[in-house]
C-alpha positions in Angstrom: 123.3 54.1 28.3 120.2 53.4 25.8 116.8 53.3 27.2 116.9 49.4 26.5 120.1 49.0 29.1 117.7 51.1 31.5 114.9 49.0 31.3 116.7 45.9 31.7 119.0 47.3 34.8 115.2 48.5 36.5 114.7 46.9 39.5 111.3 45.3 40.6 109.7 46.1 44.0 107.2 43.8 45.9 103.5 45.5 45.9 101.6 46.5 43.3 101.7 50.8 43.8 98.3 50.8 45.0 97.0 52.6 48.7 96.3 49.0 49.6 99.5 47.2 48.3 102.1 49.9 47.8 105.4 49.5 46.8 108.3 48.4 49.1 111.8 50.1 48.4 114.9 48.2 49.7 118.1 48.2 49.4 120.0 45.8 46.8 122.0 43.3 48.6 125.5 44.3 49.0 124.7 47.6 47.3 127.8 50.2 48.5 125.5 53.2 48.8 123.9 51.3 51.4 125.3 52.7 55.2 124.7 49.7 56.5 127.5 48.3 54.1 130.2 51.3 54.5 133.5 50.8 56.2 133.6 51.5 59.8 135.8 54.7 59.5 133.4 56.1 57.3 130.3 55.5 59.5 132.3 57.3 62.4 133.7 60.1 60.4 130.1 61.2 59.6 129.0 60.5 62.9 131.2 62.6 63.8 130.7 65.7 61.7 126.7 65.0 62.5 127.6 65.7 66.2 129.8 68.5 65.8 127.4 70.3 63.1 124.9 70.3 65.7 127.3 70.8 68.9 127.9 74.3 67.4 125.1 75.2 66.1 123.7 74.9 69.4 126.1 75.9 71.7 127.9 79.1 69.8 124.8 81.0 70.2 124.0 79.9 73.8 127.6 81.5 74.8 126.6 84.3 72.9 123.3 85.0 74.7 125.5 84.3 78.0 127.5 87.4 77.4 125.1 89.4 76.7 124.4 91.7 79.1 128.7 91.7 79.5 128.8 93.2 76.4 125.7 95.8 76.1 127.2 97.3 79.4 130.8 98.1 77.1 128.6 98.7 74.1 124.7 100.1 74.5 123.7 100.5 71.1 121.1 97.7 71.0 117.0 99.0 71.0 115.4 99.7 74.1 112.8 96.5 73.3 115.7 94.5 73.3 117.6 95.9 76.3 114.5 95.3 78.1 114.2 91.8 77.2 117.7 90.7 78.3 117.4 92.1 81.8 116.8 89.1 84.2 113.2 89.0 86.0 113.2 90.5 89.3 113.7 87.9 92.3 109.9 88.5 94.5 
């Protein structure tokens, strides 16, 4: 594409780039990049993948910490500082 084709495909925005007046970027007007204008499926898929990404990173680690104290009993090779930060606090 020549520089001439890219100045003529540039887009105008309204404002004038200033603090005052800045620039206001859009979206074009039925422009397929725009997730507004995506299919259905493809919203949901991605949806989706959002909410399982950040079930697991959540939860793996949670059942992790859970078992804990299950597994230093089998296996007691973690540093004293740490063994003493997974007891529970004493009931008064």
């Amino acid at each position: 594409m020549s520089d001439a084709e890219k100045l003529s495909n540039a887009r105008t925005y309204i404002g004038s780039g200033t603090p005052e007046d800045p620039y206001v970027v859009d979206w074009d007007l039925d422009d397929p990049e725009d997730p507004y204008n995506w299919p259905n499926l493809q919203r949901w898929i991605i949806t989706a993948q959002v909410f399982t990404s950040s079930f697991v990173l959540f939860f793996i680690p949670l059942t992790l910490l859970s078992s804990w104290h299950l597994a230093h009993g089998q296996f007691p090779l973690a540093a004293p500082r740490i063994r003493e930060a997974s007891k529970p606090p004493c009931a008064t």
